[in-house]
N, C-alpha and C positions, 0 to 999 in steps of 0.2 A: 503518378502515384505508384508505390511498388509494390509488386504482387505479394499478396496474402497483408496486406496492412488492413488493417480496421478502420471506420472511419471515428473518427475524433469525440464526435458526439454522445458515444457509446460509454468511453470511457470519462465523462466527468464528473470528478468527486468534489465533496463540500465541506468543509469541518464538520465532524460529528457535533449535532446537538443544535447546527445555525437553522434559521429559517430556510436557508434554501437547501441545506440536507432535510428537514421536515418535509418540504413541499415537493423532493424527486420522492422521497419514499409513499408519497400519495400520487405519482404521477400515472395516468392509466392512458391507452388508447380511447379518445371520447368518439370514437366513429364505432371501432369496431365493439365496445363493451357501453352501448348507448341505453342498456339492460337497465345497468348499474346507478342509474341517476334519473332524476328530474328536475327538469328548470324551473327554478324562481327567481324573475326578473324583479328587479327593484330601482327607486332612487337612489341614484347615486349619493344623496347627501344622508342616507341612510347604513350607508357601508360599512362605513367606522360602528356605529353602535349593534348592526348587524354582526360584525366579526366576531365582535368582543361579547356578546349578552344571545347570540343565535336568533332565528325569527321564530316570532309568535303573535298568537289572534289576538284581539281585542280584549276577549273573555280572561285568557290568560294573563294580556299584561294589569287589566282591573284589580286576579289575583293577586299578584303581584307587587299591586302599587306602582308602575309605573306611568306617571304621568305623561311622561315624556312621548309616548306612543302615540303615530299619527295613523289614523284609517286612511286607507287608500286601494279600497275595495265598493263595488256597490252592492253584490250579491248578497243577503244577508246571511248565510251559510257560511259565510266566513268570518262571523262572528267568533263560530267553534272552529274552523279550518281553515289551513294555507292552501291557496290554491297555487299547481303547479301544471307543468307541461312535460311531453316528450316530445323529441325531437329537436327541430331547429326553430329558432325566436322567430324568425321573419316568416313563415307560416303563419303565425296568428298576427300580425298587424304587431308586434310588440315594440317599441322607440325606444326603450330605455336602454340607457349604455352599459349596463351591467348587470348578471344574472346567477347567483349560484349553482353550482350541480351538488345536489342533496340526493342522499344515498337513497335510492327507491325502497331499502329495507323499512322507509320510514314513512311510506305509504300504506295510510286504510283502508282496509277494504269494505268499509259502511259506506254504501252507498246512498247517494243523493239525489232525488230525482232531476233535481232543478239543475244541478251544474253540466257545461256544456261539454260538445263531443272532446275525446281528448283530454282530458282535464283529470288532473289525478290529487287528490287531496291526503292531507299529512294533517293529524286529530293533535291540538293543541299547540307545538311545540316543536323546533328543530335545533337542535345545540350547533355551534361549533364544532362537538367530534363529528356530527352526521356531514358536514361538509364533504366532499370531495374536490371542490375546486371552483375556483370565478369565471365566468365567461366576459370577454369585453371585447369591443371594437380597438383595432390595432393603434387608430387613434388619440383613443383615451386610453393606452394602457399605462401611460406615467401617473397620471394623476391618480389610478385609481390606487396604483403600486403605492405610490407616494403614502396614500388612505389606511392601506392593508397593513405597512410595515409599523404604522405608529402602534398596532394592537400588538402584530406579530413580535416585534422586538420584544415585548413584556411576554409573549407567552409564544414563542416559538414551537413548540409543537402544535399549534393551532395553523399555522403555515398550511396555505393551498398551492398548488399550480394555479395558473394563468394561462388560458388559454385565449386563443382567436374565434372571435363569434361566427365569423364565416364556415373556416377551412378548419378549425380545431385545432390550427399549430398551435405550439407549447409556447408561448412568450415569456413566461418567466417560471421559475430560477433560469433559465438556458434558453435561449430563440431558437429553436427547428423545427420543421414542418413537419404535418402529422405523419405523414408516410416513413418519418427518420422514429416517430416513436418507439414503431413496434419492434423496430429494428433495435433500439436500446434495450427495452424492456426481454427482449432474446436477449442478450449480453449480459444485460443483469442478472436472469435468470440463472444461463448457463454458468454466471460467476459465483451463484451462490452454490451452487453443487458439489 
């Protein structure tokens, strides 16, 4: 490599306006800015209609009218609320292969006697824009891709990153490990000035 070269990862662009220019311009350090979010795990066979309609309670999808809404809670406080996490899934026992990172701006601060340590709740409703990005296992990251593009193609600025559940690397729009993030996000930064 020759001195003073950059590395490659720094510099990659996308056509303005595709899913994967949507989804770099929402890409963040998930280790170091872990502030910024909380997880909502989910069924996988719920992803599609998640992407496209955001998650919500029960109470709200009745407003709503959507039949199609399956419970898949037992606490009944979730009737009115999502229940979420911080940190990492495999702390709490969590299996499912895929999990949002939802902008913590969208956490209530009514509090619940009943719900357990850790556990941070969002009153009603979380769109699409409050996304920040999917968690999945490196595994299942086709399939889920596969899931996310049928929404994203119609509405690309809805586009997340794809990260690793583990280690937090980026796996999609671009595969590099979390430690090359931050290293981009300086690049980008200093590009924008």
């Amino acid at each position: 490599m020759s001195e003073g070269r950059t590395d490659l990862v720094t510099r990659v662009e996308f056509p303005s306006g595709s899913m994967e220019d949507f989804a770099m311009q929402k890409v963040i350090d998930p280790i170091s800015n872990s502030n910024l979010y909380v997880i909502h795990s989910l069924p996988s066979d719920t992803l599609e209609s998640i992407l496209e309609k955001g998650v919500y309670t029960e109470e709200y999808a009745k407003r709503i009218g959507d039949e199609s809404y399956l419970r898949n809670y037992d606490a009944e406080y979730n009737k009115k609320f999502i229940s979420t996490r911080e940190g990492s899934m495999e702390v709490w026992g969590i299996n499912r292969r895929v999990a949002l990172m939802i902008s913590s701006d969208r956490v209530t601060e009514e509090e619940i006697a009943v719900k357990t340590d850790g556990e941070k709740l969002i009153h009603r409703r979380a769109k699409p824009k409050d996304f920040l990005g999917l968690l999945c296992f490196p595994a299942d990251f086709r399939g889920e891709l596969d899931t996310s593009i049928k929404i994203w193609r119609q509405k690309p600025q809805h586009s997340l990153p794809i990260y690793a559940m583990q280690d937090r690397s980026l796996l999609w729009p671009i595969m590099i490990p979390n430690e090359q993030i931050n290293k981009m996000l300086k690049e980008r930064k200093k590009n924008e000035v």
